[in-house]
TISEVEX-983343 format. One record per residue (C-alpha): residue number from 1; residue in one letter; x, y, z. Coordinates in nm, 2 decimals, padded with zeros to 4 digits. Each point is the difference from the previous one (the first is absolute). Example, Ala and Ser with C-alpha at 12.3 -4.5 7.8 and 13.67 -1.06 7.14 Angstrom:
BEGIN
[site 1 'A' [01.23 -00.45 00.78]]
[site 2 'S' [00.14 00.34 -00.07]]
This chain:
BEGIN
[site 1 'X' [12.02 23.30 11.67]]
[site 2 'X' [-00.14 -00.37 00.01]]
[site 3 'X' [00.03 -00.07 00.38]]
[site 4 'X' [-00.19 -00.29 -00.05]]
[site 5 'X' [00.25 -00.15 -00.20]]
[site 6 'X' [00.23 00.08 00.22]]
[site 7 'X' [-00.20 -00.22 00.26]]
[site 8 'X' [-00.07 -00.28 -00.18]]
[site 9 'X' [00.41 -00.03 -00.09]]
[site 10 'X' [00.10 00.08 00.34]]
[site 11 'X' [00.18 -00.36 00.02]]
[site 12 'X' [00.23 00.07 -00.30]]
[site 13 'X' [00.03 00.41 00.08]]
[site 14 'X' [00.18 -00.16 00.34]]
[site 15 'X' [00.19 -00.25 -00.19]]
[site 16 'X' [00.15 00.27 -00.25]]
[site 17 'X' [00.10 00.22 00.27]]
[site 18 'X' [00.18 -00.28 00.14]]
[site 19 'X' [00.19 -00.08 -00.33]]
[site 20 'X' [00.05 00.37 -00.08]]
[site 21 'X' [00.12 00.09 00.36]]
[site 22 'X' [00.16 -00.29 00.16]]
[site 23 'X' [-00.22 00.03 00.32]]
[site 24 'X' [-00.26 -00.15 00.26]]
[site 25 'X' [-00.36 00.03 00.02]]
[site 26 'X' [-00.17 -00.07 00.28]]
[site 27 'X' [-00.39 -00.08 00.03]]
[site 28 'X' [-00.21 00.15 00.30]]
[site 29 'X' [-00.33 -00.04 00.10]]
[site 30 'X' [-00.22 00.31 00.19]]
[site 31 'X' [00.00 00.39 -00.08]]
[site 32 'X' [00.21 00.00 00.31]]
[site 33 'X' [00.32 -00.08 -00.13]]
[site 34 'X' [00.27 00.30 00.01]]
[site 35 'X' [00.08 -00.04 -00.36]]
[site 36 'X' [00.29 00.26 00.05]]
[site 37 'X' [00.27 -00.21 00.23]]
[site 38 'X' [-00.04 -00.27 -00.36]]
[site 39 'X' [00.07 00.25 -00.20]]
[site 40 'X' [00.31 00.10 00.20]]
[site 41 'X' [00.11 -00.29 00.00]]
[site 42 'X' [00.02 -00.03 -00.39]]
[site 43 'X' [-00.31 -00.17 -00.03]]
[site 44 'X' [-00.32 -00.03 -00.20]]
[site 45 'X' [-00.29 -00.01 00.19]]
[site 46 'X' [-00.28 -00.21 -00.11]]
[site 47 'X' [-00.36 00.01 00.18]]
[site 48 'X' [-00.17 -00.37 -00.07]]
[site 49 'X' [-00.30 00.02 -00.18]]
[site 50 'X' [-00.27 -00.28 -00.04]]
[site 51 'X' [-00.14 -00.05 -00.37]]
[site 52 'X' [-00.32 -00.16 -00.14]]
[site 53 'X' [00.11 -00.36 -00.11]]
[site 54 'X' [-00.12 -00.36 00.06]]
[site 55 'X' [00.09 -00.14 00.33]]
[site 56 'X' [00.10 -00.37 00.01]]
[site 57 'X' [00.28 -00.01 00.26]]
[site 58 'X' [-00.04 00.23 00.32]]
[site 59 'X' [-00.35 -00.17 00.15]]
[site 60 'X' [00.22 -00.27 00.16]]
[site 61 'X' [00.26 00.26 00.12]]
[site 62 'X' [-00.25 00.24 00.13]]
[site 63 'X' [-00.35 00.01 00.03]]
[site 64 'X' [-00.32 00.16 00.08]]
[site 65 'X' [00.18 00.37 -00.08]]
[site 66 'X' [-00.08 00.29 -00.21]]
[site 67 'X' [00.08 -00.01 -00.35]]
[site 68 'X' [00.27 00.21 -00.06]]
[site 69 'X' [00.25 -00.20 00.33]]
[site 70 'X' [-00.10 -00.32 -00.19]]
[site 71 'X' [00.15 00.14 -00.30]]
[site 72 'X' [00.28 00.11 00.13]]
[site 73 'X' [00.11 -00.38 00.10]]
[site 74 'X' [-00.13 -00.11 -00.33]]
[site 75 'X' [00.25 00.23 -00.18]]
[site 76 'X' [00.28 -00.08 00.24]]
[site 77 'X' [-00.02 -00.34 -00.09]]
[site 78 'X' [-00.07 00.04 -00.33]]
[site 79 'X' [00.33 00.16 -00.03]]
[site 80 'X' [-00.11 00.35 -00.12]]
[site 81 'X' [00.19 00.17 00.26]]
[site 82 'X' [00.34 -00.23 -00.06]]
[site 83 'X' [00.19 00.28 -00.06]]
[site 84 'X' [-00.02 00.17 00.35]]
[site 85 'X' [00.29 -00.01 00.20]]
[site 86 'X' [-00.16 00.10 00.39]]
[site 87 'X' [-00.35 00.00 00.11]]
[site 88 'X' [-00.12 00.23 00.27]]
[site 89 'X' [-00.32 -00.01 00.20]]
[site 90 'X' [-00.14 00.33 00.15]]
[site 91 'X' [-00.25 -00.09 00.24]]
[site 92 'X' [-00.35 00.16 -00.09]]
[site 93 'X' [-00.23 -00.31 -00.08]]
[site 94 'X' [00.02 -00.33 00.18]]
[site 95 'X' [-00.08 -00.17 -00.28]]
[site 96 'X' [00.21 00.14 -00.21]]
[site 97 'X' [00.27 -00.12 00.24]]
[site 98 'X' [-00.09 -00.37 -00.04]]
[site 99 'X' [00.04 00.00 -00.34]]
[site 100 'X' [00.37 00.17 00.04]]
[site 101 'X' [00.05 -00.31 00.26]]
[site 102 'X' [-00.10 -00.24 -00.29]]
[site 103 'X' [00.26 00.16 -00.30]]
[site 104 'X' [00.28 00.01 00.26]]
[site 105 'X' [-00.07 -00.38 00.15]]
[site 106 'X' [-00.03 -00.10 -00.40]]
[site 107 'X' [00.30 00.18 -00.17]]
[site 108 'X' [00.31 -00.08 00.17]]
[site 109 'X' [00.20 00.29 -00.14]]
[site 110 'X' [-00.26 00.25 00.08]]
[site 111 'X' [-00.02 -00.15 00.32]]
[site 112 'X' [00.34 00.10 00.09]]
[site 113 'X' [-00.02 00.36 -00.12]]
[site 114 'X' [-00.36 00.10 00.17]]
[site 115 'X' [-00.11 00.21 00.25]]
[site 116 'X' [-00.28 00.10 00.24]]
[site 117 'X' [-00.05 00.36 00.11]]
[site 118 'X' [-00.23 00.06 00.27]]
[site 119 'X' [-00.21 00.35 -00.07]]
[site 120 'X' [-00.15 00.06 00.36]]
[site 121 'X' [-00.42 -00.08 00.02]]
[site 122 'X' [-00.01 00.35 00.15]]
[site 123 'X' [00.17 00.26 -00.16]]
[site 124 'X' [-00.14 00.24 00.18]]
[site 125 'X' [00.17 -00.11 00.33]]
[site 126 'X' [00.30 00.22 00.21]]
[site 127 'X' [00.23 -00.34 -00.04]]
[site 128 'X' [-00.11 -00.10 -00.41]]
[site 129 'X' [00.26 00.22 -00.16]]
[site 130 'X' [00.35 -00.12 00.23]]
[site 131 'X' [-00.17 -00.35 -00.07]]
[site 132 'X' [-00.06 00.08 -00.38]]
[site 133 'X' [00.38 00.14 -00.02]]
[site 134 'X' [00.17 -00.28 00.14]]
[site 135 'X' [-00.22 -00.18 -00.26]]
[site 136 'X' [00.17 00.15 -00.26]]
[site 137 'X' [00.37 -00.02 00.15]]
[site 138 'X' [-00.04 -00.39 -00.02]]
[site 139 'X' [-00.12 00.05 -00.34]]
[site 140 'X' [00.27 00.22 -00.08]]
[site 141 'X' [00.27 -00.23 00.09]]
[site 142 'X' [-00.15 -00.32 -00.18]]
[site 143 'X' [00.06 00.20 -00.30]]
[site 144 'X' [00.32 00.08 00.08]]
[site 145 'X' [00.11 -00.35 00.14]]
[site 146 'X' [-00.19 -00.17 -00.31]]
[site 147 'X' [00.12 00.22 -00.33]]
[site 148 'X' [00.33 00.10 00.17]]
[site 149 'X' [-00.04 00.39 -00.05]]
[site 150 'X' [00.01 00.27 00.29]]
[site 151 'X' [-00.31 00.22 00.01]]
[site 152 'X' [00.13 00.32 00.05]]
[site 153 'X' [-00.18 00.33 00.08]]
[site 154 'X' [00.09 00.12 -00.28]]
[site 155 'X' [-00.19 -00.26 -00.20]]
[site 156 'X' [-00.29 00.05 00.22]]
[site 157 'X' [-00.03 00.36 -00.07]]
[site 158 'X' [00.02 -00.09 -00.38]]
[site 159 'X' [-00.25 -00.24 00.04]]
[site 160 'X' [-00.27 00.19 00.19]]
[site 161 'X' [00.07 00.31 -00.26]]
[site 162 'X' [-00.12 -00.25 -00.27]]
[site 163 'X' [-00.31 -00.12 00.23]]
[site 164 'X' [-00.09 00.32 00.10]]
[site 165 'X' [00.01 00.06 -00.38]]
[site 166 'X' [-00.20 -00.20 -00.13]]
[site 167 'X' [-00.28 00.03 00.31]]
[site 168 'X' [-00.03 00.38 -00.15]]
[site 169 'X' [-00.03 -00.12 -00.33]]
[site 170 'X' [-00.24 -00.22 00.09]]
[site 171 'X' [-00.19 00.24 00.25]]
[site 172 'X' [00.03 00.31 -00.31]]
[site 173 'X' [-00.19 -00.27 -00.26]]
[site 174 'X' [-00.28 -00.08 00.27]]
[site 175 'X' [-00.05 00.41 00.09]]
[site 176 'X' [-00.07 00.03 -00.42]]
[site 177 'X' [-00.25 -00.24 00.07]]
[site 178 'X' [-00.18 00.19 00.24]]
[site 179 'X' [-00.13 00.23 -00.27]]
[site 180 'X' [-00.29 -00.02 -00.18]]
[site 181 'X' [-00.02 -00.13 -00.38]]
[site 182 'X' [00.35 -00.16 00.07]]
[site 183 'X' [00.10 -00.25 -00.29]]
[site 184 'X' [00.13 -00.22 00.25]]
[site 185 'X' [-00.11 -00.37 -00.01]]
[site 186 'X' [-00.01 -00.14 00.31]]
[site 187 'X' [00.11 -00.35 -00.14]]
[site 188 'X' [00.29 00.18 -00.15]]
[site 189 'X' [00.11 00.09 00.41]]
[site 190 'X' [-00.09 -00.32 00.10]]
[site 191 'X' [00.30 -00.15 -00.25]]
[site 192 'X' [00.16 00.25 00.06]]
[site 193 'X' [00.05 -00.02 00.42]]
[site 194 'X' [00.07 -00.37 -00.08]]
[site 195 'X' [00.30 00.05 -00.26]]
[site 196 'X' [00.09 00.25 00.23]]
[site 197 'X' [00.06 -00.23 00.28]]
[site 198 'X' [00.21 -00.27 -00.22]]
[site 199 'X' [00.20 00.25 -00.20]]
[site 200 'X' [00.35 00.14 00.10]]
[site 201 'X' [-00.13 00.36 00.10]]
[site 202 'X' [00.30 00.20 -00.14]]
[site 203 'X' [-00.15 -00.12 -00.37]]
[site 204 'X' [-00.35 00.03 00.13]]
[site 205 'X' [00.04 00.36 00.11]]
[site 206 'X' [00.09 00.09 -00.36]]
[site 207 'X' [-00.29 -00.20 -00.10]]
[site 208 'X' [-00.22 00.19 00.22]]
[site 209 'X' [00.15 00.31 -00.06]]
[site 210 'X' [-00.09 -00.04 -00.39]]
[site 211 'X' [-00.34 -00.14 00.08]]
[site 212 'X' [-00.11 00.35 00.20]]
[site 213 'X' [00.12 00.14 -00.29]]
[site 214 'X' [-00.23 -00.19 -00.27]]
[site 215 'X' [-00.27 00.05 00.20]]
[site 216 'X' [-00.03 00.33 00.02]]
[site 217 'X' [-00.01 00.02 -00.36]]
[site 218 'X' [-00.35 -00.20 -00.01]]
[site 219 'X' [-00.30 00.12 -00.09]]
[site 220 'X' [-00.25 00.03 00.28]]
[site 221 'X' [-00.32 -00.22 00.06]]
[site 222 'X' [-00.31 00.03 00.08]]
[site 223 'X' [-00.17 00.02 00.31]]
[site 224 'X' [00.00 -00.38 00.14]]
[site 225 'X' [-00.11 -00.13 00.31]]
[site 226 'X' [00.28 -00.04 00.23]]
[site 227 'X' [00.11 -00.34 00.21]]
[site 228 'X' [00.20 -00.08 00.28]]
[site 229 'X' [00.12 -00.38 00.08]]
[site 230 'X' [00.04 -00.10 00.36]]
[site 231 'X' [00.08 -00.34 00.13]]
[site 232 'X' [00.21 -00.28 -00.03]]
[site 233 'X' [00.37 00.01 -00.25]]
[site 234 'X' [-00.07 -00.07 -00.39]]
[site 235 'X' [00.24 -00.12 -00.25]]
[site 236 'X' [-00.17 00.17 -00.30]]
[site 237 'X' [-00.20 00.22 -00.14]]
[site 238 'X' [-00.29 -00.20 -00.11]]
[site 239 'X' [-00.27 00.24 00.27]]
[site 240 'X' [00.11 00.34 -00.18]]
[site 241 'X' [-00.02 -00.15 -00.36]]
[site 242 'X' [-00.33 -00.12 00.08]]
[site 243 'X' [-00.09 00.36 00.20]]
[site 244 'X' [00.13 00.15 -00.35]]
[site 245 'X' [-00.18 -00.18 -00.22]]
[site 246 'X' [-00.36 00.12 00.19]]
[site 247 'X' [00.14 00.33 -00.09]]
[site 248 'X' [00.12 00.12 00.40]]
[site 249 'X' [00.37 00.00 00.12]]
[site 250 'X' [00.16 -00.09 00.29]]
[site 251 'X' [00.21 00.32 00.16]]
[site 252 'X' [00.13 -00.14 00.32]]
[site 253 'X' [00.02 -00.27 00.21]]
[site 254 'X' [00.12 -00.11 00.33]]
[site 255 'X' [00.23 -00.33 -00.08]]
[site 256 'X' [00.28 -00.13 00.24]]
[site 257 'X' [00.16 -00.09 -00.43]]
[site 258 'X' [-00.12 00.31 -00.12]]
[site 259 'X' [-00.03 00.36 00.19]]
[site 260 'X' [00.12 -00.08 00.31]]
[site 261 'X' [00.31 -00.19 -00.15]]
[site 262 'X' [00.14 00.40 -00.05]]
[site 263 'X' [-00.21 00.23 00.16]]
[site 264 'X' [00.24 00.10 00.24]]
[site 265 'X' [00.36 00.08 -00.01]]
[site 266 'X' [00.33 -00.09 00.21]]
[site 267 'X' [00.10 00.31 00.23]]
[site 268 'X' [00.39 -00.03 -00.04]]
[site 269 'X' [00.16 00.05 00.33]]
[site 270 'X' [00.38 -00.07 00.16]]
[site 271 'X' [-00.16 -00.34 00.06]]
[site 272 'X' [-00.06 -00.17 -00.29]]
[site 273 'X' [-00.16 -00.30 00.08]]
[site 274 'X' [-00.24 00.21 00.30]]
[site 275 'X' [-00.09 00.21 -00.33]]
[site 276 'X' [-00.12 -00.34 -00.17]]
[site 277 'X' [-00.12 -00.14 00.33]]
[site 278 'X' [-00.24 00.32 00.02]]
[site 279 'X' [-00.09 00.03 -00.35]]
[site 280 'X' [-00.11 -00.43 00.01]]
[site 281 'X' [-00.23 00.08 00.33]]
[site 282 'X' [-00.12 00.33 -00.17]]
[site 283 'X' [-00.14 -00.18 -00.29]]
[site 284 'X' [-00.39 00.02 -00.06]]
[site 285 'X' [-00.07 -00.27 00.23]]
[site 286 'X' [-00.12 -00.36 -00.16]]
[site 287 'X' [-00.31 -00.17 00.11]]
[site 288 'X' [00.18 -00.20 00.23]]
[site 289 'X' [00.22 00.25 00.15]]
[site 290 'X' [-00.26 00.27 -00.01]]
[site 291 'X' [-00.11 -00.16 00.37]]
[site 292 'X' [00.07 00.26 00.28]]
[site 293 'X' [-00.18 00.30 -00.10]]
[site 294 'X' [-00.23 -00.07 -00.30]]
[site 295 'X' [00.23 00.25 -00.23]]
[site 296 'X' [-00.05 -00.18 -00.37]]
[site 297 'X' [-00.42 00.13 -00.03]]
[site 298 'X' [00.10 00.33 00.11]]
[site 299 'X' [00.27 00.01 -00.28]]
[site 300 'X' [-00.26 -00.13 -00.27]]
[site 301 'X' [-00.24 00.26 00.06]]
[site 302 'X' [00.29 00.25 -00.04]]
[site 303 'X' [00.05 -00.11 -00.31]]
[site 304 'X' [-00.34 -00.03 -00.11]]
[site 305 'X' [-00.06 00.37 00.06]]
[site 306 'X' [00.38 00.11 -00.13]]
[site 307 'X' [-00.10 -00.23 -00.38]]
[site 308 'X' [-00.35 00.09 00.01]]
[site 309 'X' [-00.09 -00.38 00.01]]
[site 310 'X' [-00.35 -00.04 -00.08]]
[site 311 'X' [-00.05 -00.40 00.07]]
[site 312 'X' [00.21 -00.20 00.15]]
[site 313 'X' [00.10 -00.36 -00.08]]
[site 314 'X' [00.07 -00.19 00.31]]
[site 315 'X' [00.14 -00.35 -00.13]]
[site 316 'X' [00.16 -00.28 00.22]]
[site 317 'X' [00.21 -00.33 -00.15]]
[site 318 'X' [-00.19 -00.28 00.13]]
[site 319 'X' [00.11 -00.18 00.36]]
[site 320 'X' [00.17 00.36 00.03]]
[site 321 'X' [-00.03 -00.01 00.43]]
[site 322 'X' [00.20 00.30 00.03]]
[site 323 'X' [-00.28 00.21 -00.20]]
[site 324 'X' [-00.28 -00.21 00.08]]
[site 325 'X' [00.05 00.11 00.36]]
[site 326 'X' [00.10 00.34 -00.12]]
[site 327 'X' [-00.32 00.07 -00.20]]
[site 328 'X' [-00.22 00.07 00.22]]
[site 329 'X' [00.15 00.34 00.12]]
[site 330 'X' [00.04 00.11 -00.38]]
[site 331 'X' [-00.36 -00.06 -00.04]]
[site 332 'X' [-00.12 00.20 00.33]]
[site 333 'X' [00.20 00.29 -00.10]]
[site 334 'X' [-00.14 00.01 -00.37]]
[site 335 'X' [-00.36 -00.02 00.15]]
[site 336 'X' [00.08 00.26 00.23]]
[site 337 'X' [00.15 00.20 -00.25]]
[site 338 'X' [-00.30 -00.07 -00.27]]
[site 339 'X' [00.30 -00.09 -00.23]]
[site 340 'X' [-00.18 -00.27 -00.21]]
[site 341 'X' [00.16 -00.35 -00.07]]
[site 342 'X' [-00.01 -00.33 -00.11]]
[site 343 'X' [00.15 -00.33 00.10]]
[site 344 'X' [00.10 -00.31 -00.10]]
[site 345 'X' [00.25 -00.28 -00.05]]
[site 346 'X' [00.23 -00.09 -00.26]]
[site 347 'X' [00.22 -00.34 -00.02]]
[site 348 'X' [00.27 -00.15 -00.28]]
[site 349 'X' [-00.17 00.19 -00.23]]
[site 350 'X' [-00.27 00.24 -00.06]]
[site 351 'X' [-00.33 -00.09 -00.08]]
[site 352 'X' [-00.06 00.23 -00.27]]
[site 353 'X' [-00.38 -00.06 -00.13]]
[site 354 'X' [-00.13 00.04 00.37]]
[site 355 'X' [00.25 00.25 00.09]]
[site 356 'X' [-00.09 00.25 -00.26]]
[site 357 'X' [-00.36 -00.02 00.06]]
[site 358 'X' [00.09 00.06 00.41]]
[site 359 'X' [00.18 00.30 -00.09]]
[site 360 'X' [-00.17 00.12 -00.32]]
[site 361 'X' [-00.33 00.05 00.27]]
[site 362 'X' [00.23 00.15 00.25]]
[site 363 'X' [00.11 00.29 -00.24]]
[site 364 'X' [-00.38 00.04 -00.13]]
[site 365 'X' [-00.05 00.07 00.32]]
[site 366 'X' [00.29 00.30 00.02]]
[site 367 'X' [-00.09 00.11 -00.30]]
[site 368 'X' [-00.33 00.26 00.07]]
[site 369 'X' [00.25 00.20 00.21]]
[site 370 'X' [00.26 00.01 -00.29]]
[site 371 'X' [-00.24 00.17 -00.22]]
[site 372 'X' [-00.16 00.22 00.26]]
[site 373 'X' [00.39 00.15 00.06]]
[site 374 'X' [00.08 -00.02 -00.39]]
[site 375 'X' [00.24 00.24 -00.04]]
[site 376 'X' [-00.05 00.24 00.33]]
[site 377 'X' [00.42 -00.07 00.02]]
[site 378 'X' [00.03 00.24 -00.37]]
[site 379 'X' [00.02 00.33 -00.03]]
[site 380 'X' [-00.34 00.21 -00.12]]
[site 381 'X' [00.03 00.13 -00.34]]
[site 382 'X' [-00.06 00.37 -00.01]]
């Protein structure tokens, strides 16, 4: 399956499922966003993604941000995104939030049909999930008030049966990759999470359910050094082609975009949207919610040990505050922990000449204990 594809066409995939089904697609911002009250609702959920292009028009809109929030005004106002009928914002990056403000102030129509959903700084708190619920109510009836369609319990049901779905589909591919030898490219999941997240996820199920399928008929590789990617969100999969090419793999990582997009499931319960309300507060926790009890280095070390990570990639989006302030707990754990690592920053685009020497050194440096364990996972020939 060419995911990547997929990706880059994402604009006309949404456009053709308009056409073909004769309903709305709505745009969201933040990993936070209960996809499944959309989908009740009859529509197409759409996460916003930022993509690598020249930038002549947001600077006077909004400046001094990180890349990827200028790009999402730039392709606003490009008109890339034209064919979106609401907007929503799901509080998780301040920033982020600006650049909602700007789209809604300069698109009149979208201006109209968007929406701001708060997701409580502490999730952790006694209070955070009534607050997160009644969150979702008010979300709940702006669908219903805007596309003129009930949401029923019913279609909630249906709609978290299709989540839930996919998350296992999702979490079975990941658990192949825990395995050593696994033909599993870690660019190919990188493409992969990302068509997943713009895709209707009935069809994407059956995608992913042929996928597991194919791969499981590969042939094994060999023994390569094995990466994990920690930091900021990414829009590609330029880090694990490059990781490929130097001849290691990237198994795991701990992305709000990527792992922690699925990692954990809704609970159904009498109360549908207290079942969503939970399961948006349960999520792995992002950098900037991930401020009460320290949670997120403690779940990156987990999965270190649970992928048998032997270097880990710790990579922030320039002017990214909420991981800039974040970092320096990642980094104390993985010192503690001996778990070696290497830093650094990436902007528009990805400096590939010094980029592959940083990392090219970084695995050299993985690689003595590699050969020293060559093979202690086979079985002895007799």
């Amino acid at each position: 399956m060419d995911f990547k594809a997929l990706v880059e066409n994402r604009h006309e995939y949404a456009k053709a499922w308009k056409t073909r089904t004769g309903g709305h697609v709505v745009g969201y911002y933040e990993t936070y966003f209960p996809e499944e009250i959309a989908y009740a609702a009859g529509l197409l959920p759409v996460r916003i993604l930022a993509r690598h292009e020249p930038d002549d028009i947001s600077t006077k809109w909004i400046y001094a941000s990180c890349y990827p929030v200028r790009d999402y005004v730039n392709q606003f106002l490009a008109g890339r995104y034209d064919y979106l009928d609401a907007l929503i914002e799901i509080e998780g990056c301040q920033w982020i939030w600006n650049a909602w403000e700007v789209v809604r102030h300069t698109n009149p129509r979208l201006k109209q049909y968007s929406h701001d959903v708060f997701v409580p700084d502490y999730p952790d708190a006694a209070t955070s999930k009534d607050l997160m619920r009644s969150e979702l109510q008010v979300l709940k009836a702006r669908f219903e008030e805007w596309f003129g369609k009930e949401i029923t319990d019913d279609a909630l049901d249906h709609a978290i049966d299709i989540y839930n779905t996919n998350r296992r589909l999702l979490r079975r591919i990941f658990e192949l990759r825990r395995t050593f030898n696994a033909p599993i490219p870690g660019s190919e999941i990188a493409q992969m999470i990302l068509a997943d997240q713009l895709m209707d996820k009935a069809e994407m199920n059956r995608i992913l359910d042929e996928y597991i399928r194919e791969i499981e008929e590969r042939e094994p590789w060999a023994d390569r050094v094995r990466l994990m990617i920690v930091g900021s969100e990414t829009w590609d999969s330029d880090v694990e082609e490059l990781v490929e090419s130097l001849g290691a793999n990237v198994v795991i990582d701990e992305l709000d975009n990527s792992s922690a997009y699925f990692w954990r499931e809704v609970y159904p319960q009498k109360d549908r949207l207290m079942a969503l309300s939970l399961a948006c507060l349960g999520k792995p926790h992002s950098a900037l919610k991930d401020n009460n009890w320290r949670r997120r280095p403690q779940r990156i070390h987990d999965l270190i040990e649970d992928f048998m990570v032997d270097g880990v990639l710790v990579i922030k989006q320039i002017y990214c505050v909420s991981h800039g302030t974040d970092n320096y707990a990642v980094w104390k754990l993985l010192r503690e922990r001996n778990v070696p690592y290497h830093f650094f920053e990436r902007d528009t685009t990805l400096p590939v000449d010094e980029t592959r020497q940083r990392i090219e050194s970084f695995i050299n440096m993985l690689k003595p204990g590699l050969i020293r364990l060559r093979g202690w996972h086979t079985p002895l020939s007799i």
